[in-house]
Every structure is written in structure tokens, then in C-alpha cells.
N, C-alpha and C positions, 0 to 999 in steps of 0.2 A: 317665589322660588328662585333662587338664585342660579346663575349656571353651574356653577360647578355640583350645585346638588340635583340639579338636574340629568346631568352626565352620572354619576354615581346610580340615581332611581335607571338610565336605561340602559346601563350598565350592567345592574341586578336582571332587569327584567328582560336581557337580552338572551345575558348569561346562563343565572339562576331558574328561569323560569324556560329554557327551553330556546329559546328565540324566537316567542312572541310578537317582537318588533323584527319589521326588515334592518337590516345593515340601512340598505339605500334610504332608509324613513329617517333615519337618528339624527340627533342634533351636529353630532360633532362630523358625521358620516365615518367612522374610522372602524367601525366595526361591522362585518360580512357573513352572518351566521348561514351557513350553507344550507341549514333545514328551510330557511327561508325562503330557498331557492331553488328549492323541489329533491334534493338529497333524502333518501328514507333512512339509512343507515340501518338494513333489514337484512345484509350483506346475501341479498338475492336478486334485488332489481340492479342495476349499473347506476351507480353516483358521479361518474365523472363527470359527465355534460353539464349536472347540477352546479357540481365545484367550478366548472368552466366559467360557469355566470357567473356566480358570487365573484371570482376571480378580475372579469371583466367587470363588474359594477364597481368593484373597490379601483381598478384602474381609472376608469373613465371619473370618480371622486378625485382621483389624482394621488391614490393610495392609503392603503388601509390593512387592517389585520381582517383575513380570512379566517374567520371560527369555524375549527371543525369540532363538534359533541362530540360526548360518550357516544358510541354506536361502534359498527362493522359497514363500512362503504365500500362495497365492492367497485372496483374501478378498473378502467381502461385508461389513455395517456393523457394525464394533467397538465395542461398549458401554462404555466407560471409566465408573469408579467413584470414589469419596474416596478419598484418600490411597493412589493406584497409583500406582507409576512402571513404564509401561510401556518396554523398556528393548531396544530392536535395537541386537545385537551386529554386528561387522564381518562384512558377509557375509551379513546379514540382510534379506529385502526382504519389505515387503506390496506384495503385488500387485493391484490393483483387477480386482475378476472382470469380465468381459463382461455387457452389459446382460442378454442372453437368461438368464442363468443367475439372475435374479430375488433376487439375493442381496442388495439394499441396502432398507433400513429404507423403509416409505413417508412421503410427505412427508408433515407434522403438520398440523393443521389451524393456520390463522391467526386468534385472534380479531381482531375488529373490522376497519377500514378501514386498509386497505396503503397506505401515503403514499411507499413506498420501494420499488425494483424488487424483483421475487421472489425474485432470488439472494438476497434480506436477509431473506426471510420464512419461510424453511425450513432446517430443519439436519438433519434426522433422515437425509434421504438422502442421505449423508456414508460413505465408508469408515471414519474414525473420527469417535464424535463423543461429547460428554458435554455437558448440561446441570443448573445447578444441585447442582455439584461443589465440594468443598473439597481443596485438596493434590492436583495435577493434573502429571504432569511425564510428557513423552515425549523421550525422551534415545537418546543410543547413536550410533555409527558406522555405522548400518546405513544405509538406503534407503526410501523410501516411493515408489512406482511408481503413481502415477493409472490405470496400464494401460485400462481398460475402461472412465473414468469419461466422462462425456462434458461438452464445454464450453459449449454452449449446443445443447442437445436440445431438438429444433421441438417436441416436444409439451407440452414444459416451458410455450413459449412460450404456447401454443395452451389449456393447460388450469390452468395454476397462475400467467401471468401475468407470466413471465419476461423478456416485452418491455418495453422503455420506456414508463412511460406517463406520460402530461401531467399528467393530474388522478389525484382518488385513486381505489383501486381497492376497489369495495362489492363487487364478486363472490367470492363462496363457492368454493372450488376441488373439485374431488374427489382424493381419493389420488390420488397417481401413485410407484412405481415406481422410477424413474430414479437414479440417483447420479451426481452432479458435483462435489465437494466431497473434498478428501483430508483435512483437518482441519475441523471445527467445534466449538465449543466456545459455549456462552452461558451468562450469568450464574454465570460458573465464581470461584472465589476463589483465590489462592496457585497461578499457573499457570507453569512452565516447559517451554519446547519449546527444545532443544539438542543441536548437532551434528550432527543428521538431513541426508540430502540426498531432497528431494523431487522427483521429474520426472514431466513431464508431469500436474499436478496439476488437472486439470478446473477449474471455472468459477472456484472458489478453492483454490491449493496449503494455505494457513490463513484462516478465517475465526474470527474473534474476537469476543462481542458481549456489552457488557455484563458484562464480566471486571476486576477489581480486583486487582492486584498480578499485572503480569504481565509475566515475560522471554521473551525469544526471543532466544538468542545462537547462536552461529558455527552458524548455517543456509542451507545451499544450495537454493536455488530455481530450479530450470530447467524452464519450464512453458508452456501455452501460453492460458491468461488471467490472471486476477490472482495476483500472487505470496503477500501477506496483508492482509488489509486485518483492518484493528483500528477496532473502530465501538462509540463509547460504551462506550469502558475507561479506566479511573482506574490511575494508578500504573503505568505500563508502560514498559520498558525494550527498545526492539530494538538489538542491537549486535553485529558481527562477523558482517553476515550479506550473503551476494550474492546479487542474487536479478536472474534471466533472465526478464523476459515482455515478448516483443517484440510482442504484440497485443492489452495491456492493463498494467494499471498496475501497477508493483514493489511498492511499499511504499506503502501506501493507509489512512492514517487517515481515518474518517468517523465521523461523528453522526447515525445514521437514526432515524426513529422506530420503528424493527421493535420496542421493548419498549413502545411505547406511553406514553409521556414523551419530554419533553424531556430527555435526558443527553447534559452534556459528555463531550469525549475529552480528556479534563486529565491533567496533570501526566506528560506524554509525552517520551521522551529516545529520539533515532536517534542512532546516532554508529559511526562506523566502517565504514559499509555500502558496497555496493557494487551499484549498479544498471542495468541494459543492454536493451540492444533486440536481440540476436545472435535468428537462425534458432535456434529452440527444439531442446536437445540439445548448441548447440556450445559452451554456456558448459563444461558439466560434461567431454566432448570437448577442450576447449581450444581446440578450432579459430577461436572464436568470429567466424562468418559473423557480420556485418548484414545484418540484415532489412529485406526492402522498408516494412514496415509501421513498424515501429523505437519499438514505445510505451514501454514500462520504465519510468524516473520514477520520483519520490518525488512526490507529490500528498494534498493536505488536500481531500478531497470528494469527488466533489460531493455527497452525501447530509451536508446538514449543518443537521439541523434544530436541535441542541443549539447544537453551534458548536465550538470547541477554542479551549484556556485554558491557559496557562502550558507550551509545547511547545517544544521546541530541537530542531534537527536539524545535528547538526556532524561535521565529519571524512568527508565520502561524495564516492564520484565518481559519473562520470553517462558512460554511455559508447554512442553510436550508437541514443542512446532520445530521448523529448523531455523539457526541464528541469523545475524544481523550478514546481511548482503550488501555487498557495494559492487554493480557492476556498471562498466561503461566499456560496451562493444560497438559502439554503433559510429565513432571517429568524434564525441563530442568529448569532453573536459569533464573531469570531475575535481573539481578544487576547492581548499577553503575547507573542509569537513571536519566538524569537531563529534564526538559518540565519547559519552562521560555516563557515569553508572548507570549500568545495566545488570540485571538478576537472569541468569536462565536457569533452568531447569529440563533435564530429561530432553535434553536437546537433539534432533535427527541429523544426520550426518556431517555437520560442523558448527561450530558456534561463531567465528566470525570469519567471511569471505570476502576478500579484497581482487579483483580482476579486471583487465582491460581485455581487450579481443578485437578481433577484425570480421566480425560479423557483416559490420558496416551498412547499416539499412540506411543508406543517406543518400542524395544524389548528388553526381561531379564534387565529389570527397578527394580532397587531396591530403588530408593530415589523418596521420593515425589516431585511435581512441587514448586518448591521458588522462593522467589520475599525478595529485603533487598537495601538497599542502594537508595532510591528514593525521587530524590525534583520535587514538580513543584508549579512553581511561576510565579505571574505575567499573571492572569487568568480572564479577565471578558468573561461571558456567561450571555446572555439576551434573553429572550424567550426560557427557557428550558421546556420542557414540562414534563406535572403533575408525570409522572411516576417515574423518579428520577431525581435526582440532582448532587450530588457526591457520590459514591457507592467503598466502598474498601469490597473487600473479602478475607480473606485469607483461609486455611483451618483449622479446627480444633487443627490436630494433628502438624499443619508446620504452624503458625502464618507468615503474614506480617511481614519485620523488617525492622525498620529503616527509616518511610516514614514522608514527613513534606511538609504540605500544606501551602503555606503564598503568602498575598498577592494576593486575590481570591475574584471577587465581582460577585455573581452568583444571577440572580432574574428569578425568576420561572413561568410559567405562572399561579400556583399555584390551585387551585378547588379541594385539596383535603379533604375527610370527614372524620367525627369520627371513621368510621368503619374500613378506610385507616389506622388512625393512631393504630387500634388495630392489624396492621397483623402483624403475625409471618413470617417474610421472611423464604422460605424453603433453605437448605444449594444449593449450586452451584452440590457438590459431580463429577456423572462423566456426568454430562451434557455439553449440547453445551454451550460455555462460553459466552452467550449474555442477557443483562439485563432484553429485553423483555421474555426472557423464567422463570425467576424471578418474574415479574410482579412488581407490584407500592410496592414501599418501606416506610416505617411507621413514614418517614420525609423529608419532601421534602428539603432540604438542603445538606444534610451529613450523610451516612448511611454507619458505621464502622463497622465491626468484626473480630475476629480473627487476632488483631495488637500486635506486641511488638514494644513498643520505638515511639510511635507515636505523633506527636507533628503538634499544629494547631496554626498559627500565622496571624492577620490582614485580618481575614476573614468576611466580610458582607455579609450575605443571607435574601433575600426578598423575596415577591410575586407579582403579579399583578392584581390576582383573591384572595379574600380571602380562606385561607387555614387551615383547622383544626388538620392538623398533626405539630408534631414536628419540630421545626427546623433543628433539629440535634439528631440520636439519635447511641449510642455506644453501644455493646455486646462484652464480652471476649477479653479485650485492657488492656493489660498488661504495665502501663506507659504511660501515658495521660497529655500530656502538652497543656492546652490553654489558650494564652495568645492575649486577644484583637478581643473576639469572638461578633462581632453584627447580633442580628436575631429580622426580622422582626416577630411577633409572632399574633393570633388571641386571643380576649379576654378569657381568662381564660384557655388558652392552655399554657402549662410547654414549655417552651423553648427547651429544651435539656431533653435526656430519655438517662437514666443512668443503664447501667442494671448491679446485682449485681456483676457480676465477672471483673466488671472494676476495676481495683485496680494504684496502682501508681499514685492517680490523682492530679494535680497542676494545679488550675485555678489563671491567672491573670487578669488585668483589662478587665473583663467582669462582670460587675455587675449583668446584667441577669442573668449570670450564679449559678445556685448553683445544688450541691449533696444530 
């Protein structure tokens, strides 16, 4: 019997038959069938400790794939190791145990001073999770189930610092217990997470931090806070993934200081994704309800004390969530940013937001939050609601630079009044960086300030309801290109609001337009 047909026979009989042979028996050793390992998948006894071993025998071989069967593994927190691929077969679920059953890792201790909320200061209480990992891959067809994790657990708040806070946080935490997290992962190298579907995935379905070469492809995220947020990772690819979280953000690049540096989120590529706001359950169901609350999104922030450099997000839709977000409050840089077609849909209170702010979560910060080198093209948004439309903010004293919209066909569901059109938007300054704390902006189309170099190309904006504000209106835009700007307008309403400190301005074929 030759080798290779021999691999193939305990392959079958690993696989096919159950996992009759140990992983640690087989010829090749590269396979770790967890029932081997005392795992019942009866989703009533705890299977963690089980997967622990498989975990650790395939290490100490020097690496191997982890088989997990068809079954229900209920589990507590998964220790991932180098060079494992942990690998759920069709039919395969971890299941997150219930708090009471004390089965998750306790939270780690946090050196130093926390400038970023607590969700970013802890991973250990995580159902899986690995730190300072090489060759990292969690694959398969199976399911990952948050079951038991919780999304925002009040003692979390109360004892490890979980809530919001303004300034930074000097208190020491004690242990705690709790798991909210289905994925964590930091400072990990050569990461792939692929084909999983994950639901109901506590306060993060994946968190990511501090991770260098890293994919996440055709991943299902049906959950009910953040989908993944990836904070200070170089080299990272997400593609072919849909992700459901209608009461916090889909696809969440950030730059916190949780490593205690300044690090970018660079050299980042989104493409092909798909992101919603439905009743958490209906994306995977099909049925896909909208949600009263409706958050989903693609969003750069707000924890953005490094900043993000050199990022594209192309080819994604947006469906009964709110639109694509760009913030940087925190004094880091956002530069280099390409956003090339996009589809929304039934969009909640703006479709796309551009902002800097003085939030400032950073320590001995001496430069303001910037934002410069930015396209996005190739943008229809239909059913935006009354409150904005396009919204760019820079700051005063640190202008926008460099940004250019073309290729944008945005229709509103429009209803707003005269009195709408008279607001004074108040400055962003060191507020939370989200439109609704702003309130309804004084055109429902396009609402600029504080730009240099700003250029608008091939843009139609409509209504659906008629609307008594502006189509567009600009403040403090140093160099103003538009060329081929159509807006649907109400009788006797100015198209575009021009306010004095706009200077540089160059209009072309838009005959509506005038100064």
C-alpha cells in the first residue's frame, strides 16, 4: 500500500467514519478530530477543554487541522495556538455556554491608561481567542453560535469600564468572568477566518487587533452588535462577506490605542461585502425584517488614534442600515482613501459621512485629527432619509483636503421645511462623531465645510417627498470645482447655498447653478 493511498484510507476513516483514528495515531499527523479527544457534541456537556487538547496535540505535531464534526459543542473559551487550522465541518456548531456555567477565560489585566472603550481593552473573555499567534486559520462550513455570550453585560460596565468614557481611564479593573466576544484575536501574524457563519456573536462577532496579513472571506455575520471590527491591522483583506448588525456597526475598521502606540489600519481592501440593518436572525432566515434601530454600515472609527492609510472599499451594498462613515476624531490621519461603487438602500440618516473632530483619545497629542487624499465614486443611495444626505466635516483650524465626489446619484426621501433649510449646523468640536448628534442639515443633498481642494463631478440629487431646503449647500471650502451638478429643487428654493467664505469657485455645466 503505497503512502499516498494510505493517507487517502485515514483520511476516509477519520473523516467519513466518525473519527475512529486519533489525529495524534495517523500517518501524516495533520489531522485532530476533537471526538477523539473526549468532545461529545451533545451541546449539554462543555466541549472546550476537549478542543483544548486536540488543539494542543496538533501543536506539539508542529501543526495540523483541528476537525471539528457535525454536532452542537457547547463551549467555554477556546485557546487557539500557531500554525492550527481550526476547521468546522457542515453541520458543525460552537456553541457559547451560558454565563452561569463560568466557562470563559477571565478578562486580562490592562497595562497602563485606557484611552479606548473596554470592548478594545480585553480579549481573554472571548469563546475563541489567540494572542501573539503565527499561521492562524479558522475555516469550514459549520456555525459559530454566541449562544450565551453577552452584548453589553452591566457589570462589564460597572467593573472593567465597558461604558463610554470622555477622558482616559487610570483605574485598575479586577477579573471579571463574563464572555462577549466570539472571535478575538491580537497581535496575531498570517490570519484567515473563512466561510463560517457566525450568529448572534456578543459585543464582537470578530475582533481583530494588531494582526498583519489578514483575510476574512465569504463570512456570514448575523449578530446583534458589532459584525468585525479590525483596529490597527496592516495587510488585510475582507471580501465576500455579509454581515447583519442592526444595532451597531457591520464592518468596522479602527485605530485605538488598546497596544499602547500609535498604529495605523493600512493597507486595507473591502470589496464585495454586503451590509444591513435587518432584525438580528433574518438575514441568515432570509426573511430579512428592518430593524427599528437599522445601524449595519461600513464605518472607519471612531477609535482612531493611529488613523488609516492607503484603504479602498469597492463593490458593497448597504441595505436598511445607515451609509458609509469616515471618521477621524482621535488626532490620527486618514489618507489615501479610495470608496468606488456602492448600492444603498433605505438608508438611516445619511448615506455617506466624511468628519474629523477633537475627541482626541490619544496621549501628549499635539496635531489635530486629518483627513486629505479622498475619492469615492460610483454611488447610488435611494431612500435616504430627511436628515442628511452627504455630509463632509472638517475642522476649522485643519480643513478637509483633497476630497472629490463623482459619479453619485443620491434621491432622498426628502420632507424637509423652511425652517430646516434656515439651520445653523453646530460644529462636530469634541463630540461623538455621528450625524444624528448634529441633527437635520440645511440641504438635503450635500452639506460641506471646512474643505480645501474640493471637487464635485456627475452628481444628481433628488427627492421623493417634496423638500424646501437646499440641494447642496457649502461653508469655508477653499477651492470648489463643480462640474455637471443636477438637483432636483422646490419652487422657488436656490439650488445651492453658498456661503461667503467659499472662495476658489469654478462651476461648470450646471446651469442651475449659480453664485
Amino acid at each position: 500500500m503505497n503512502k499516498f493511498f494510505t493517507w487517502v484510507v485515514l483520511l476516509v476513516l477519520s473523516f467519513g467514519l466518525g473519527g475512529s483514528i486519533s489525529g495524534a495515531k495517523t500517518a501524516d499527523r495533520e489531522f485532530f478530530n476533537i471526538r477523539n479527544f473526549g468532545a461529545r457534541g451533545d451541546a449539554t456537556h462543555l466541549d472546550n477543554v476537549a478542543i483544548d487538547r486536540a488543539i494542543t496535540a496538533a501543536a506539539q505535531a508542529g501543526g495540523g487541522t483541528v476537525f471539528v464534526p457535525a454536532g452542537t459543542y457547547l463551549c467555554g473559551s477556546i485557546h487557539l495556538r500557531s500554525n492550527i487550522r481550526l476547521f468546522l465541518d457542515a453541520g458543525a456548531t460552537i456553541l457559547g455556554a451560558p454565563q452561569n456555567l463560568n466557562a470563559y477565560d477571565e478578562t486580562e489585566p490592562f497595562p497602563g491608561i485606557a484611552y479606548q472603550d473596554g470592548g478594545h481593552c480585553y480579549f481573554h473573555n472571548s469563546l475563541i481567542w489567540g494572542e501573539n499567534l503565527t499561521n492562524v486559520f479558522i475555516c469550514g462550513h459549520g456555525t459559530i453560535n454566541g449562544g450565551g455570550l453577552d452584548r453589553n453585560p452591566k457589570i462589564l460596565d460597572e467593573m472593567c469600564g465597558y461604558a463610554h468614557f470622555q477622558t482616559p481611564n487610570t483605574k485598575i479593573y479586577p477579573p471579571v468572568r463574563i464572555g462577549n466576544k466570539s472571535i478575538a484575536l491580537k497581535l496575531c501574524r498570517n490570519v484567515l477566518i473563512r466561510d463560517i457563519t457566525i450568529i448572534h456573536g456578543g459585543h464582537f462577532a470578530i475582533l481583530v487587533t494588531g494582526c498583519d496579513n489578514l483575510t476574512i472571506d465569504n463570512v456570514t455575520l448575523d449578530t446583534n452588535r458589532d459584525g468585525m471590527d479590525i483596529d490597527c491591522c496592516r495587510n488585510t483583506m475582507v471580501s465576500n462577506c455579509r454581515v447583519n448588525s442592526p444595532t451597531d456597526d457591520g464592518i468596522c475598521p479602527k485605530s485605538t490605542y488598546a497596544l499602547g502606540e500609535l498604529r495605523l489600519t493600512e493597507n486595507l481592501t473591502i470589496v464585495n461585502c454586503q451590509v444591513s440593518g435587518f432584525v438580528e436572525g433574518s438575514l441568515v432566515d432570509g426573511t430579512m425584517k428592518p430593524a427599528k434601530s437599522g445601524m449595519g454600515r461600513i464605518k472607519f472609527g471612531t477609535e482612531s488614534s493611529g488613523g488609516f492609510r492607503n484603504c479602498t472599499v469597492a463593490n458593497c451594498t448597504f441595505r436598511s442600515c445607515h451609509g458609509l462613515a469616515l471618521e477621524e476624531v482621535d488626532g490620527g490621519i486618514l489618507e489615501n482613501i479610495t470608496i468606488n461603487n456602492l448600492t444603498m438602500m433605505d438608508v438611516r440618516d445619511y448615506a455617506i459621512y466624511l468628519t474629523t473632530g477633537k475627541r482626541n483619545r490619544t496621549p501628549n497629542l499635539t496635531l489635530n485629527s486629518r483627513a486629505r487624499n479622498i475619492l469615492i465614486s460610483n454611488v447610488i443611495a435611494d431612500g435616504v432619509d430627511k436628515m442628511s444626505g452627504i455630509q463632509l466635516n472638517g475642522l476649522p483650524e485643519q480643513p478637509l483636503e483633497g476630497v472629490r465626489l463623482e459619479n453619485i446619484r443620491l434621491i432622498s426621501k426628502g420632507g424637509g421645511t423652511t425652517n430646516d433649510a434656515a439651520i445653523q449646523l453646530k460644529e462636530l468640536g469634541t463630540g461623538y462623531p455621528e450625524p444624528a448628534k448634529l441633527g437635520t442639515t440645511p440641504a438635503y443633498g450635500i452639506f460641506a465645510r471646512h474643505v480645501r481642494d474640493f471637487e464635485l463631478a456627475n452628481i444628481h440629487v433628488s427627492f421623493a417627498k417634496n423638500d424646501l431646503r437646499y440641494a447642496a449647500a457649502f461653508a469655508d471650502i477653499d477651492g470648489l470645482e463643480i462640474d455637471n451638478l443636477k438637483a432636483q429643487v422646490s419652487d422657488g428654493i436656490s439650488p445651492v447655498l453658498f456661503g461667503d467664505d467659499v472662495r476658489g469657485l469654478s462651476i461648470r455645466n450646471s446651469p442651475q447653478i449659480q453664485k
